[in-house]
C-alpha positions as CSV (number, residue, x, y, z in Angstrom):
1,X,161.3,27.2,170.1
2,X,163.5,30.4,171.2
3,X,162.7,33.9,171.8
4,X,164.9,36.6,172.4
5,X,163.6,40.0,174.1
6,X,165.6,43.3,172.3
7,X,166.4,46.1,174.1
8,X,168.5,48.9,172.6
9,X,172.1,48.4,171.9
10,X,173.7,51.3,171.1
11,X,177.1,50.4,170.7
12,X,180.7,51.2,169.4
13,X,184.2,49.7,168.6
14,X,185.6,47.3,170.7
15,X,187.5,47.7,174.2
16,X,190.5,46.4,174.6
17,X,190.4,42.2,175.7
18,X,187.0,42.0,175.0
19,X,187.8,39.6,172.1
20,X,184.9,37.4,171.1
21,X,182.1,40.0,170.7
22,X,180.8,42.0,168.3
23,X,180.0,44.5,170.2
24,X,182.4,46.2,172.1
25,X,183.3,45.8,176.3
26,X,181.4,48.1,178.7
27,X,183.2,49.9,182.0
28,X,182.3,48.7,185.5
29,X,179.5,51.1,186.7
30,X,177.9,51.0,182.5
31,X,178.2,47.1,183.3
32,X,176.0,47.1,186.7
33,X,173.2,49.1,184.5
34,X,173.5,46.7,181.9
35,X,173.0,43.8,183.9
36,X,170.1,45.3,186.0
37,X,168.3,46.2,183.1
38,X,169.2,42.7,181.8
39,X,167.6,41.0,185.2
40,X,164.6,43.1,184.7
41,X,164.0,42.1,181.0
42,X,164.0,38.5,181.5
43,X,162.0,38.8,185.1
44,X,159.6,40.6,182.5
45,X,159.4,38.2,180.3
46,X,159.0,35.5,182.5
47,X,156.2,37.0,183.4
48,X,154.8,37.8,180.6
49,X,155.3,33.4,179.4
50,X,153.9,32.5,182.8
51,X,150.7,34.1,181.8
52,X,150.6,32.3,178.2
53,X,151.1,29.3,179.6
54,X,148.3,29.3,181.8
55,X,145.9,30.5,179.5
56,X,147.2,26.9,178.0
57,X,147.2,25.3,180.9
58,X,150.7,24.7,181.2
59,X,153.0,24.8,183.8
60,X,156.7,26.6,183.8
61,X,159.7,25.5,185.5
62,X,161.9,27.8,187.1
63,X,164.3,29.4,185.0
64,X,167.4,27.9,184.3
65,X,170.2,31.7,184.1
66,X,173.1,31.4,182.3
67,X,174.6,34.9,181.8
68,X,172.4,37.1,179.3
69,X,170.3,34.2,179.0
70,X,167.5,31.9,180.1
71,X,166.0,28.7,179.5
72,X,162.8,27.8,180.1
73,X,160.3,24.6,180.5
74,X,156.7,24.6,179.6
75,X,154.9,21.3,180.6
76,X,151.7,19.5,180.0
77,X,150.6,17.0,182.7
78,X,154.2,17.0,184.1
79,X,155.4,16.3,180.3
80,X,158.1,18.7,179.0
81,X,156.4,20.6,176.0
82,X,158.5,23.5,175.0
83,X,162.1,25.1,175.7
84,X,162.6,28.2,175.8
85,X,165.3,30.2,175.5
86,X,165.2,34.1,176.7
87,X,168.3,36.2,175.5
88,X,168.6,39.9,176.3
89,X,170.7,41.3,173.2
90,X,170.7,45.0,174.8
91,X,173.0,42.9,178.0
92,X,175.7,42.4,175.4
93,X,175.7,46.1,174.2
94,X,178.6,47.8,174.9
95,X,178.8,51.4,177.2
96,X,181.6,53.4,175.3
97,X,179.3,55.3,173.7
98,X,177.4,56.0,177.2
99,X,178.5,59.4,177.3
100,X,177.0,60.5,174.2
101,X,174.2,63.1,175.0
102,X,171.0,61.8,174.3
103,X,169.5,62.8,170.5
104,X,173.4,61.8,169.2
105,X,173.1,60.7,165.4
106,X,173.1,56.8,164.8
107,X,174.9,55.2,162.3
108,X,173.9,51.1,161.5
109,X,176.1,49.1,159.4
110,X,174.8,46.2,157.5
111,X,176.5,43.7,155.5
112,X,174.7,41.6,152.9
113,X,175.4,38.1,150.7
114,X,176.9,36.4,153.7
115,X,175.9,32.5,153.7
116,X,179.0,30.9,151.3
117,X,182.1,31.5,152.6
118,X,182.7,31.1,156.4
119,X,186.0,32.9,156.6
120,X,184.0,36.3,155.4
121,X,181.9,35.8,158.6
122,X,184.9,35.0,160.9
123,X,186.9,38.3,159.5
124,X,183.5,40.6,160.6
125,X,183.4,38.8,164.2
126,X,186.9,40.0,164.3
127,X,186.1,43.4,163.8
128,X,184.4,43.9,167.2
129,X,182.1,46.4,166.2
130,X,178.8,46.4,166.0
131,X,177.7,45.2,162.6
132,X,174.6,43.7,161.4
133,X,175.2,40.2,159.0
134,X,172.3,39.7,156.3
135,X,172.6,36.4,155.2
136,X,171.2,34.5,151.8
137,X,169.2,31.6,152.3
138,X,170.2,27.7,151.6
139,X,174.1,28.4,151.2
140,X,176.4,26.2,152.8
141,X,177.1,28.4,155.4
142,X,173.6,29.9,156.5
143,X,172.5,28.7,159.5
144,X,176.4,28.3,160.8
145,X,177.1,32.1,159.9
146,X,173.5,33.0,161.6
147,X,174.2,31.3,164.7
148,X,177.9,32.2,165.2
149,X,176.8,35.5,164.4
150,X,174.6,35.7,167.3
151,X,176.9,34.3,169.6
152,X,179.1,36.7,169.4
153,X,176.8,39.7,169.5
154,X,176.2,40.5,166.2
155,X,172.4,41.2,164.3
156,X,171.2,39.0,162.3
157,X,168.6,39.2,159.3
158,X,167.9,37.3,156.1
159,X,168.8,38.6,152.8
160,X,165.3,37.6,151.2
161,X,166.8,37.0,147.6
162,X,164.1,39.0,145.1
163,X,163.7,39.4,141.2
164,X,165.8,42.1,140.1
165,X,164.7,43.9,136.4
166,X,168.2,42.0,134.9
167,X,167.4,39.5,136.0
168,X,171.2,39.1,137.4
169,X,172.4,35.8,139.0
170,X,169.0,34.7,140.6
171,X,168.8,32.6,143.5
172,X,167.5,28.9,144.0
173,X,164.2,30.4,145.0
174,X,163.5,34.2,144.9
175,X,159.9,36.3,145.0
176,X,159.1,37.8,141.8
177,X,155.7,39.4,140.4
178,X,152.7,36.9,140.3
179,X,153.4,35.1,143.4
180,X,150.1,34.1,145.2
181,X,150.1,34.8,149.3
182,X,150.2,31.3,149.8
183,X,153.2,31.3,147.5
184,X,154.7,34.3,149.0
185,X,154.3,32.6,152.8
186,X,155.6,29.4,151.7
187,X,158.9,30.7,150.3
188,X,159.6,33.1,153.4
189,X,158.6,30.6,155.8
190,X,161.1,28.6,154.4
191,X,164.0,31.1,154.0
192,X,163.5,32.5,157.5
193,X,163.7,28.6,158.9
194,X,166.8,28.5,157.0
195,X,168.3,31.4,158.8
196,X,166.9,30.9,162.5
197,X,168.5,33.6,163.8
198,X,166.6,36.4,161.6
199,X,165.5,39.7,163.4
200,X,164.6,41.3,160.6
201,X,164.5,41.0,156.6
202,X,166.4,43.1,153.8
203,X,166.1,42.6,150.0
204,X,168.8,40.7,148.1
205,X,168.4,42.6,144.5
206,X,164.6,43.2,144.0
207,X,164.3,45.9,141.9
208,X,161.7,44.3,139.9
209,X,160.3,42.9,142.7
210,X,160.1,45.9,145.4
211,X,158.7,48.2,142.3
212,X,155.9,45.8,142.4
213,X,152.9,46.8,145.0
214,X,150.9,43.6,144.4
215,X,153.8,41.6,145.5
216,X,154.8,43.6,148.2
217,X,150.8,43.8,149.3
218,X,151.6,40.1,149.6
219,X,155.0,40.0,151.3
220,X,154.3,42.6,154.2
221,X,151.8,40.7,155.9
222,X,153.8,37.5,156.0
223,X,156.5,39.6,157.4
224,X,154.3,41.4,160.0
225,X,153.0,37.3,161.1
226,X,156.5,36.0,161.4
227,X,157.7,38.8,163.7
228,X,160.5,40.3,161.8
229,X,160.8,44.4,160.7
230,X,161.8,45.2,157.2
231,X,164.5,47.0,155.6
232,X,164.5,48.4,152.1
233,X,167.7,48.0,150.7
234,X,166.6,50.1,147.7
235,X,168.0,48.9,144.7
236,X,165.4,50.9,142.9
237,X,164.0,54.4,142.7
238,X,160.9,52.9,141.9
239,X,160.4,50.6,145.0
240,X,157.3,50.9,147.0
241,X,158.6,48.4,149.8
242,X,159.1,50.8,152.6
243,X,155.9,52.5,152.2
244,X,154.0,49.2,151.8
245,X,155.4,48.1,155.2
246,X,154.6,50.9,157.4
247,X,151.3,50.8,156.1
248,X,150.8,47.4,156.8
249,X,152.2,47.9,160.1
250,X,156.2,46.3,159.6
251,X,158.6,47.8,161.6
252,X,160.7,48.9,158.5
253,X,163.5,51.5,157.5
254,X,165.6,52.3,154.4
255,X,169.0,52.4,153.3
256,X,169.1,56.3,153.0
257,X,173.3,56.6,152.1
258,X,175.2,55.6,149.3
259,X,176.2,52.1,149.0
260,X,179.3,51.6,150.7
261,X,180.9,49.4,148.1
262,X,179.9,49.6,145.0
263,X,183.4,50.7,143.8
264,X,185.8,47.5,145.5
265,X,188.7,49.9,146.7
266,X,189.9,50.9,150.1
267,X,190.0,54.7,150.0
268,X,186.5,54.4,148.0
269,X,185.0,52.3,150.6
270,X,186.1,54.9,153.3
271,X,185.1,58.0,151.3
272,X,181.7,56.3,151.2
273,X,181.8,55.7,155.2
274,X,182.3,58.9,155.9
275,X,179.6,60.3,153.8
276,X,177.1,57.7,155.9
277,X,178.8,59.5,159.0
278,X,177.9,62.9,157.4
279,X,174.7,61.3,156.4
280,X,173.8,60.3,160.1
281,X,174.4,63.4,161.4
282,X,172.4,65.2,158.9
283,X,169.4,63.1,159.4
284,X,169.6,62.0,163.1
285,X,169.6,58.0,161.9
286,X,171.3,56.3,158.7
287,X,171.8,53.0,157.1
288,X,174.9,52.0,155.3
289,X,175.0,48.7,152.9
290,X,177.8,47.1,151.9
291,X,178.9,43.4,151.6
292,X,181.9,41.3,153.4
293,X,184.7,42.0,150.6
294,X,188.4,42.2,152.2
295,X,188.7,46.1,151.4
296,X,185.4,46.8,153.3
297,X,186.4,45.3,156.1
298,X,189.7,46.9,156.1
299,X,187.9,50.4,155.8
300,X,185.4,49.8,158.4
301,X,188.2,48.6,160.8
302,X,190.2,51.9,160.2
303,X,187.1,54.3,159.9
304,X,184.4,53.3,162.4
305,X,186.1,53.4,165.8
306,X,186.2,57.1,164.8
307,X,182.5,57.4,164.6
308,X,182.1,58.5,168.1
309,X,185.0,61.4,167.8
310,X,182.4,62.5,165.5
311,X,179.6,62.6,167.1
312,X,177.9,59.4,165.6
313,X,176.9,56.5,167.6
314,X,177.3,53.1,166.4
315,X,174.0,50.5,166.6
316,X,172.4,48.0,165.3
317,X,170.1,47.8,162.7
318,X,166.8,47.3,164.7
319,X,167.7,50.1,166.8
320,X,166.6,52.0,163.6
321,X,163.6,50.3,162.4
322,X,160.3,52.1,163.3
């Protein structure tokens, strides 16, 4: 059993020697904030398990600290029940946007279809920027990707593969139209177990399936039970996702910029990343989409470290989910 308390984690490209993360290093007096605010979080949420377990009558260790993290022991009768492990993500975020003024535009970058090939995954821990990973369910490389991807500071969510209208290159097991609830839970249950690490959800294709408001009346609730916020990819004009979610009380967003990569080229890829800059800053939050191909990587290397000469700060994708 884990849990992991989020905090914000506004971040930006990399400092120098601070190979290994995601996210990008953090300056001495931005690193003593950090780790306050880190110590507070998990003395919070210590608390806040304390109280759970005696309603249960169970007794908690002390905590176990190990850098951002915690592990903790739940017993019954002196007999280990649970682990628990507390991580505070917003410890790992990096301070070189920290003198941003506050109301600066935020820019998320999330990358779907990883799962199958490992060295796609190892070439975006490389980046050192802060990049959400959507992963596919049941691939060879799922649950490796998802916890690598955590360790080194990256966002994690499952790429909940969907019926598209064409039908295109479906999935083992996807949601389509006609799915009971019971169906609908037993499916995501499944997929989100497959990718442990999950935050949050986006849709892989699904533009027959997000256009579809009985199966999204089904979906959200699941979604809302398991803990995870929604983001609507929207592969379709006619989608009713995002809408179906805040009303059934998902934290949720939108992709609301152009696909990054739909045209596999360098200068293309850029071009589109810095109309999702423009796009930020002319609606205060955006979400960019694009996938782990060698010439996105290359323009998201070259383009994003700029972000911040531009006014734009770099996050995650929960940071924009409301």
């Amino acid at each position: 059993m884990q849990a992991a308390t989020r905090g914000q984690a506004d971040t930006g490209a990399s400092a120098p020697g601070d190979a290994g993360t995601c996210k990008s290093g953090i300056g001495r007096g931005a690193e003593r904030n950090v780790n306050q605010d880190s110590a507070r979080k998990k003395r919070d949420s210590g608390r806040q398990l304390e109280g759970v377990a005696t309603q249960h009558h169970l007794t908690v260790d002390a905590a176990a600290a190990n850098g951002n993290s915690s592990r903790i022991t739940l017993r019954s009768a002196g007999v280990a029940t649970h682990h628990i492990e507390i991580e505070v993500l917003s410890a790992r975020a990096a301070a070189n946007n920290d003198n941003l003024p506050a109301g600066t535009a935020r820019l998320a970058i999330l990358l779907d279809d990883l799962g199958s090939d490992r060295n796609a995954a190892d070439a975006i821990f490389a980046l050192q920027l802060p990049i959400t990973l959507s992963v596919l369910p049941f691939h060879a490389h799922s649950q490796e990707i998802a916890q690598e991807a955590r360790k080194h500071g990256c966002e994690v969510m499952l790429h909940l593969p969907m019926q598209s209208v064409a039908n295109e290159t479906p999935e083992q097991q996807e949601l389509r139209p006609g799915l009971k609830r019971e169906e609908v839970e037993d499916i995501v249950t499944k997929m989100l177990q497959s990718v442990p690490e999950a935050d949050g959800v986006n849709n892989h294709q699904g533009s027959q399936a997000t256009s579809n408001g009985a199966l999204m009346d089904e979906l959200m609730p699941v979604l809302r039970d398991a803990g995870v916020f929604y983001v609507d990819s929207r592969t379709t004009t006619e989608t009713v996702a995002y809408d179906t979610a805040k009303r059934d009380g998902v934290k949720t967003a939108f992709r609301n910029v152009p696909f990054l990569d739909d045209v596999q080229n360098k200068t293309a890829v850029k071009r589109q990343l810095q109309i999702a800059i423009r796009g930020a800053k002319e609606k205060g939050e955006a979400i960019a989409i694009g996938h782990p191909h060698a010439v996105t990587l290359e323009a998201l290397r070259e383009v994003l470290p700029e972000a911040k000469k531009q006014g734009v700060r770099l996050v995650l994708v929960s940071d924009v989910v409301h």
